[in-house]
C-alpha distance (Angstrom), angle and dihedral (degrees) to the residues before:
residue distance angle dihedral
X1 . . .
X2 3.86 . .
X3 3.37 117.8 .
X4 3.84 98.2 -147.8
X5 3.59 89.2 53.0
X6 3.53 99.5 55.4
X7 4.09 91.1 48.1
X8 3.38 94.6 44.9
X9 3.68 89.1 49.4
X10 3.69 89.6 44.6
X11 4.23 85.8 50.2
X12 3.23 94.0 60.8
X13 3.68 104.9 49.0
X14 3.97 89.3 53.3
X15 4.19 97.3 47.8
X16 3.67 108.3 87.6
X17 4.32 109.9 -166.0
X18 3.60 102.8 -95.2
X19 3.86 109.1 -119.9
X20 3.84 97.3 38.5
X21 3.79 107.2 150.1
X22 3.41 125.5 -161.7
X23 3.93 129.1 -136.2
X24 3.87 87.7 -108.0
X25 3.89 98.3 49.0
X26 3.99 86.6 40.9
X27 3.81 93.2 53.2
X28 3.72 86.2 48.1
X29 3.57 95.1 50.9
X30 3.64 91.0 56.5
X31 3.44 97.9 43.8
X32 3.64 88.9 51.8
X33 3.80 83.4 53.2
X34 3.49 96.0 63.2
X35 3.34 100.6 45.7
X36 3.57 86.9 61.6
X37 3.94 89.5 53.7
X38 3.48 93.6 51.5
X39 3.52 100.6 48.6
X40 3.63 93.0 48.1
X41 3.72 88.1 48.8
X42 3.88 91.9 55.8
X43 3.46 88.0 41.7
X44 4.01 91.7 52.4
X45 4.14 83.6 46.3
X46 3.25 112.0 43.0
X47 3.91 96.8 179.0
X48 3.83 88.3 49.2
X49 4.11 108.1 147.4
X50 3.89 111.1 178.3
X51 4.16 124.1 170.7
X52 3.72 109.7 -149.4
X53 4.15 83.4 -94.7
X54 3.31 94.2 60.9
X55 3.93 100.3 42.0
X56 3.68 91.0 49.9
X57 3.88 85.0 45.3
X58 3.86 90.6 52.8
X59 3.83 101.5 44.8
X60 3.99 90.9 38.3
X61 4.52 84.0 -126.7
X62 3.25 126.6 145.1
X63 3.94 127.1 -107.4
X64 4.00 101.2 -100.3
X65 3.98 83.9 40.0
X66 3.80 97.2 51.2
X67 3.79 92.0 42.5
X68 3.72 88.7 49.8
X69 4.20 86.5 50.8
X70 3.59 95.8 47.1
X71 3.47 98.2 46.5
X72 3.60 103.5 48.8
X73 3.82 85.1 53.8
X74 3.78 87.2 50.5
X75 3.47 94.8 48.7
X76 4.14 91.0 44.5
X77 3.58 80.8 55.5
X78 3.54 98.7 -116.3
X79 3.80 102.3 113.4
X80 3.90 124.1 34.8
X81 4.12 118.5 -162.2
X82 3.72 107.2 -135.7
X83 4.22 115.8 -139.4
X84 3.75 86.3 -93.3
X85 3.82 95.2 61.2
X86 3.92 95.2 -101.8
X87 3.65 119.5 146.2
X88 4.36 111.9 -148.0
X89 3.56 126.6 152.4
X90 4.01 112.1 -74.6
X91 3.76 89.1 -118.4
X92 3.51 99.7 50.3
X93 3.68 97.9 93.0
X94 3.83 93.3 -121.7
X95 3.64 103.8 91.7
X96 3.81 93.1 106.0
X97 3.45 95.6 42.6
């Protein structure tokens, strides 16, 4: 047997592609994404009132993916839902309203 063959061979086998996402991290990179865009966008509109409707409406998501979105940016503190199921900007003075 050749020795270079084998740890060539061998080499190969234990070299993953640098770079390789999976579906998780790839999902989480997008999320991440848009929770950029939306903060910038509430950021950029300071008056900004969406129901869950209307966010999913504006961001073309899906229910469980919108609910997801605005509540890690409630829970980050960002975004307060007022009792009428508006979304604004924690600090805008309107989450009671």
């Amino acid at each position: 047997m050749n020795k270079h063959r084998d740890s060539r061979a061998h080499a190969s086998v234990a070299t993953m592609p640098i770079g390789v996402a999976t579906p998780q991290a790839s999902a989480d990179a997008w999320h991440d994404d848009l929770v950029r865009r939306v903060r910038g966008e509430y950021l950029e509109m300071p008056g900004l009132a969406l129901t869950l409707v209307q966010a999913q409406r504006m961001w073309n998501l899906r229910r469980v993916e919108c609910e997801r979105l605005l509540g890690d940016l409630v829970d980050a503190g960002f975004l307060a839902c007022t009792p009428l199921g508006m979304f604004v900007r924690a600090d805008s003075g309107r989450a009671g309203a």
